[in-house]
Each structure stands twice: as C-alpha cells, then as structure tokens.
C-alpha positions as CSV (number, residue, x, y, z in Angstrom):
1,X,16.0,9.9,17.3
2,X,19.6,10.9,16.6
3,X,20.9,10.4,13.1
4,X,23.0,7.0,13.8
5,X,19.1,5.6,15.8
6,X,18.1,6.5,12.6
7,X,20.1,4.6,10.1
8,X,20.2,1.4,12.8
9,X,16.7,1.5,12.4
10,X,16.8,1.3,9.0
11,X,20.1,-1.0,8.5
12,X,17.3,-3.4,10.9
13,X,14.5,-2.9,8.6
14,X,16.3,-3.4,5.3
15,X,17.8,-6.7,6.1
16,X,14.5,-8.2,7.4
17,X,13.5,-6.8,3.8
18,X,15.9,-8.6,2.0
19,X,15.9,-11.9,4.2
20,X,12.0,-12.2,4.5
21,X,12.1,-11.9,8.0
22,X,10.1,-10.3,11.0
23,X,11.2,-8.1,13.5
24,X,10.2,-9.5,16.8
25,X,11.4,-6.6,19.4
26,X,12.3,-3.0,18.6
27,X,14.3,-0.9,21.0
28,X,12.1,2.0,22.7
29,X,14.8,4.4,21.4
30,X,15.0,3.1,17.9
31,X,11.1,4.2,17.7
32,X,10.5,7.3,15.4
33,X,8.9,10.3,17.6
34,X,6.9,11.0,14.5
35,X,6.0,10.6,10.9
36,X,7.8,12.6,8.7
37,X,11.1,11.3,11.0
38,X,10.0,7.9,10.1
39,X,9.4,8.6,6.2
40,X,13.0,9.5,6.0
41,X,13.7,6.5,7.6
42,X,11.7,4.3,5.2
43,X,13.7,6.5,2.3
44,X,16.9,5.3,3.7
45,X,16.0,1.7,3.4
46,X,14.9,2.1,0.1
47,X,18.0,3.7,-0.8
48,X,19.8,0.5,1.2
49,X,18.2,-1.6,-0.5
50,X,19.2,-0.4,-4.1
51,X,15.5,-2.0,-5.2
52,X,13.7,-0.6,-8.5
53,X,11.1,1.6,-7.6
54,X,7.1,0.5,-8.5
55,X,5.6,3.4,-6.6
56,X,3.2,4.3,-3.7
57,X,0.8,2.6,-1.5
58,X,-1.8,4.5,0.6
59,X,-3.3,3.1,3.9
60,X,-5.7,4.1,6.7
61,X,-8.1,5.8,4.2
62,X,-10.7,5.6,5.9
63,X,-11.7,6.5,9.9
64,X,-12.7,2.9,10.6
65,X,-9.4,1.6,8.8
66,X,-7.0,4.1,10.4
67,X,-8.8,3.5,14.2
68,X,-8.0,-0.3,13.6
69,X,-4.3,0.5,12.5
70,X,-4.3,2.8,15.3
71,X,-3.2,5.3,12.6
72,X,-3.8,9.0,13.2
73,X,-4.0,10.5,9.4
74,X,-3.8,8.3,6.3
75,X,-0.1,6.7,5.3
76,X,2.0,6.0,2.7
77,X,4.5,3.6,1.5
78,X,7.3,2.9,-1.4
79,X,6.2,-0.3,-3.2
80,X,9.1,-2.4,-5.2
81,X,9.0,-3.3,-8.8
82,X,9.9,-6.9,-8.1
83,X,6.7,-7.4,-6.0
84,X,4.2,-7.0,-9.0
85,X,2.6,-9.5,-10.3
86,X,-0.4,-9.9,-12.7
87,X,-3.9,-12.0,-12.5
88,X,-4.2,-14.6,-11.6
89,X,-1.1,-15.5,-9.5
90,X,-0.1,-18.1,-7.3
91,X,2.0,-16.9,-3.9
92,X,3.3,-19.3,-1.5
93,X,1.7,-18.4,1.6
94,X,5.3,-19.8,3.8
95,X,7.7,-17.1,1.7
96,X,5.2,-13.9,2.8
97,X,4.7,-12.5,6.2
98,X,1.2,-12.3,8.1
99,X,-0.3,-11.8,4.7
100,X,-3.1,-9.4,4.4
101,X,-5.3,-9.5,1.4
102,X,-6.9,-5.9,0.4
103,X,-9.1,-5.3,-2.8
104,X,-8.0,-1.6,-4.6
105,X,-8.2,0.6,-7.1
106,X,-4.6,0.8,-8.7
107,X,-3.5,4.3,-10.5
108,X,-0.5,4.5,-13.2
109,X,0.4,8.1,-13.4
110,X,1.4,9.6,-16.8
111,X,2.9,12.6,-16.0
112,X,4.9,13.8,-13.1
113,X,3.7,15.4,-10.3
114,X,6.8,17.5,-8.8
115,X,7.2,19.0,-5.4
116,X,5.9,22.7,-5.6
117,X,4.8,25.4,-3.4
118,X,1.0,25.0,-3.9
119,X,-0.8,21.7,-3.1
120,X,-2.1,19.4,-6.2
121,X,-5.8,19.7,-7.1
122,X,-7.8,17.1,-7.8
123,X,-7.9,18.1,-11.4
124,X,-4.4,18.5,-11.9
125,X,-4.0,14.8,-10.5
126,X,-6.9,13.6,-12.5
127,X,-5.0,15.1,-15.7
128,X,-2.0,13.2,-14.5
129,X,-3.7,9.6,-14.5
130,X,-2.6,7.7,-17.6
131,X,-4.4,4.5,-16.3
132,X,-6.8,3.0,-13.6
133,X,-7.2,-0.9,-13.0
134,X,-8.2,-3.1,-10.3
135,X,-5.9,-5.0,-8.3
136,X,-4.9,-6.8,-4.8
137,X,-2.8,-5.5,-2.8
138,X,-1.2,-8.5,-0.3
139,X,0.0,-6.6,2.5
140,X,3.0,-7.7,4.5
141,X,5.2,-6.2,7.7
142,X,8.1,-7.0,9.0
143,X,6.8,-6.5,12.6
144,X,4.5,-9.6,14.0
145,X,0.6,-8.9,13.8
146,X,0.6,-10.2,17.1
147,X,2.6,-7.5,18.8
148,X,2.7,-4.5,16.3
149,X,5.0,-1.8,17.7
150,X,3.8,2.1,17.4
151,X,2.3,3.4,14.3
152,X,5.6,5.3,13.3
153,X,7.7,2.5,13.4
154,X,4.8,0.4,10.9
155,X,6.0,4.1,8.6
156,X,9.4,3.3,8.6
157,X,8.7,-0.2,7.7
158,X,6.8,1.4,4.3
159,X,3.9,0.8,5.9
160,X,3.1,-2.8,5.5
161,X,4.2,-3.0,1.3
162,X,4.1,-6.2,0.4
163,X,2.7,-7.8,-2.9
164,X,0.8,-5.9,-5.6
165,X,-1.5,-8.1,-8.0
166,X,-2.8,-6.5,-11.1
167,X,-5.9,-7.1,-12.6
168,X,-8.0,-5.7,-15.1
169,X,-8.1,-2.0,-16.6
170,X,-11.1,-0.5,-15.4
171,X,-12.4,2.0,-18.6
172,X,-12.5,5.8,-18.2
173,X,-15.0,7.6,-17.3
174,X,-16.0,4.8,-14.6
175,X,-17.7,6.5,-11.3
176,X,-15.1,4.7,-9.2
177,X,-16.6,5.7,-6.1
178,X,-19.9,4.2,-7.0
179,X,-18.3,0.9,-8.1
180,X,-19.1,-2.1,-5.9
181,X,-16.2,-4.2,-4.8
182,X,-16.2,-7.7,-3.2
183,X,-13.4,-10.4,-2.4
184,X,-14.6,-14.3,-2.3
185,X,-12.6,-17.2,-1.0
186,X,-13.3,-20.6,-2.3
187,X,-16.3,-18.8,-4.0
188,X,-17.8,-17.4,-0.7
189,X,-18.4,-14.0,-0.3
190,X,-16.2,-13.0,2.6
191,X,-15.8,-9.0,2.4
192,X,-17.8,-6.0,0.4
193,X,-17.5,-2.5,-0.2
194,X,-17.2,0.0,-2.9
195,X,-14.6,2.9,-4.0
196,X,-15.9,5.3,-1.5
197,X,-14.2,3.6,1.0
198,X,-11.2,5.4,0.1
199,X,-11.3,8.9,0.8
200,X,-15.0,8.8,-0.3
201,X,-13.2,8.5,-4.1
202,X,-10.3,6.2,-4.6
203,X,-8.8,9.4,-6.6
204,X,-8.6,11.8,-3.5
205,X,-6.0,9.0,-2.1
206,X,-3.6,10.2,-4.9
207,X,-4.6,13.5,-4.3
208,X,-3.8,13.2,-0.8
209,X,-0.2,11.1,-2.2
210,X,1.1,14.2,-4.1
211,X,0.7,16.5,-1.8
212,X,1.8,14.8,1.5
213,X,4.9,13.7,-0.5
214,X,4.8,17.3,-1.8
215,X,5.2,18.3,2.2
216,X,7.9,16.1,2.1
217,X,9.6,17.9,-0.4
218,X,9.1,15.3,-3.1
219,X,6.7,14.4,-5.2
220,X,5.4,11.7,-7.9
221,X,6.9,10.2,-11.4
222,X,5.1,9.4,-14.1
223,X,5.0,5.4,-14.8
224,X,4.7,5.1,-11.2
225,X,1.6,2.3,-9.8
226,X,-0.3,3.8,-6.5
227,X,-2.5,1.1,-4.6
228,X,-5.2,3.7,-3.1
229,X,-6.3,1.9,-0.5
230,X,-8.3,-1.3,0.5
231,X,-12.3,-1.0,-1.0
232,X,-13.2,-4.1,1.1
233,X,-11.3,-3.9,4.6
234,X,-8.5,-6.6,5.3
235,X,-8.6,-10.2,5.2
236,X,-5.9,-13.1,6.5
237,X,-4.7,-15.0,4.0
238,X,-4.4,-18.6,5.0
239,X,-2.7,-21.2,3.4
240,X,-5.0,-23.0,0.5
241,X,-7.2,-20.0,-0.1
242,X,-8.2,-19.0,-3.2
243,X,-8.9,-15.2,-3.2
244,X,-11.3,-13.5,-5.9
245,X,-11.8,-9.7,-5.9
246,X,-14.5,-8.2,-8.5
247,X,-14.9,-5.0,-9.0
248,X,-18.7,-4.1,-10.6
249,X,-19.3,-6.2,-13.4
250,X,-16.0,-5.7,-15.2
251,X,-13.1,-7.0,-13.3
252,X,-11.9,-9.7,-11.9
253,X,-8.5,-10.0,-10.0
254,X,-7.5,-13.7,-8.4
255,X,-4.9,-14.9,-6.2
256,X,-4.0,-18.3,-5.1
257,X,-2.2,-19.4,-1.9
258,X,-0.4,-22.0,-2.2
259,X,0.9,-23.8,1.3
C-alpha cells in the first residue's frame, strides 16, 4: 500500500467508527499486504479519531480460534475508554454491529511496560499486573460477518474492538488457567471452557501483548485494561438475550440485550 492507500483506508475505517456503520466493500488495493502495515493503519485511526485510550484486546489465542478467524498468529487491538462498562449492563443490540459475545479474563497493568531491546518475560509482566477480573468482551467489526474481507484488513479495523463489560475482581493468587468458565443465556448453558484456552494461561496473552507491541516499537502503559482473549469461544448476540458469564465459583459478569 502506498502511504495516501494507507490513510484512505483509515479516513474509511474511522468514520464507520464514529457513525456506527459497516463497511460493505473494500477496494483490493486498499487491502494491507500484511500485519504490521495494517497496525499502523489501525494507529492512524486511533489517532483520527482523537478517542481516550482503554487499552488492548488480544484475539485468535488459540489454534481452533485463529483457524476460524482465518488468523495466522494471534492479534491485537486498541480498545476505547468510552466502550467500558460495568456488570450488569444493558446494550441495545440495534446501536452495535454483528455482536459477538466472548467470556475473558481482563488485566489492569500497574506499571509500564516500555518498548526495549529484549522481549518481556512472563515474570516481568506478572510484576506489572496491578489487577485481574472477569469480564465480557462484546465484539464488534465494521466489516459484515457475512462477507469478512482478509485477515489484515479485520487488523486495521482493531481487530473487531467493540464493548468491554467488567465484572468482578478475581483474587490473587487464583490458578487462572485452571478456572472454569461458562456463558448462559436465559439461564441455559450455551458455551464452556476455562483460562487455558488462552495461550494455555490467560497471562501469556499479555506476555505475548508487550512484546508484539514491543516489535512494534511500542509498548504498554500502566492503567491500561487488556481483554486476553475469549475462555468460552464466540457466541451471537441476538436481540432479547440475556447473557451470564461465571468464572469458577467467584464471578459473575451479565449483559442484557435489549432490542
């Protein structure tokens, strides 16, 4: 892509943002050729649109997550502040776009995590946690489920940020990978998994974060939320759903679509 594909794409991708709008068709040539092309493009929108910052999402975390989003390594995306909410919450399901509801594990980092020469190790990130809770993410895209352009453009786009529900704190200590996560609708078990479904431990995600933003040549702030990645697969939201995510016997994170 030259540098003017690159800030059309973007220009496109920030006013479907702000006018909660999908993308129908995208141009062949305004396609990014490959990743780290497409995160600068998904830094240029967040820099168009002027938003406050939340942090990071993390996607594709697993093989059978990253097959399905045809996604060749895991991804990452800037979350916005506005988008945040706290359980339980009601969304109308008309104002979001082919919502997707994922249980995760959400980390508040305490300390930064700048760009350096030498990758992050887990324990360095692990020191850097300041808080873990449970949470929803609601997924959106600005490209139509039903005819998803390539995997780098879905980058660009921030891959697929949408709405981040937070639930409970989940004490330290906790084995997070051993935790057992389900999401009910209308009280009926509909999807299950546990932490290991991210990376094997929902804390190798942000270890993965820091240093793939690292490669970047940027890194992580402290006070910044990272959604590590969906415990429980994806599920539609439809309209009239009430959505209920536990994770082990401790937390409980709920989200109500209204029509």
């Amino acid at each position: 892509m030259t540098a003017e594909q690159r800030e059309t794409l973007a220009a496109l991708l920030a006013a479907a943002r702000r006018d909660g709008r999908q993308i129908a068709t995208l141009p062949p040539e305004l396609i990014p050729v490959a990743a780290d092309e497409a995160y600068a493009v998904q830094d240029r929108v967040a820099a168009l649109l002027g938003w406050t910052p939340l942090g990071w999402k993390v996607a594709g975390t697993n093989e059978v997550m990253r097959a399905r989003l045809r996604m060749p390594e895991p991804i990452l995306g800037r979350s916005f502040a506005q988008f945040l909410r706290h359980s339980p919450v009601r969304l109308r399901h008309a104002a979001l776009l082919d919502p997707i509801v994922e249980a995760e594990i959400f980390f508040r980092l305490g300390a930064d995590l700048p760009p350096r020469d030498t990758p992050w190790t887990r324990a360095e990130v692990a020191a850097a946690i300041a808080a873990v809770h449970a949470g929803i993410e609601v997924a959106e895209c600005r490209f139509p489920t039903a005819a998803l352009p390539p995997h780098s453009a879905i980058l660009a786009d921030g891959s697929g940020n949408g709405h981040y529900v937070l639930g409970p704190e989940i004490p330290p200590g906790t084995d997070l990978a051993a935790m057992a996560v389900t999401v009910s609708v209308d009280g009926r078990l509909r999807r299950s998994g546990s932490g290991a479904e991210v990376m094997g431990d929902p804390l190798l995600s942000v270890v993965w974060l820091a240093n793939r933003r690292n490669a970047l040549g940027d890194g992580l702030r402290a006070g910044e939320w990272i959604s590590s990645g969906t415990c429980t697969g994806m599920l539609a939201a439809q309209p009239g759903m009430q959505v209920e995510a536990r994770f082990g016997a401790m937390a409980v994170v709920a989200v109500a679509f209204d029509d």
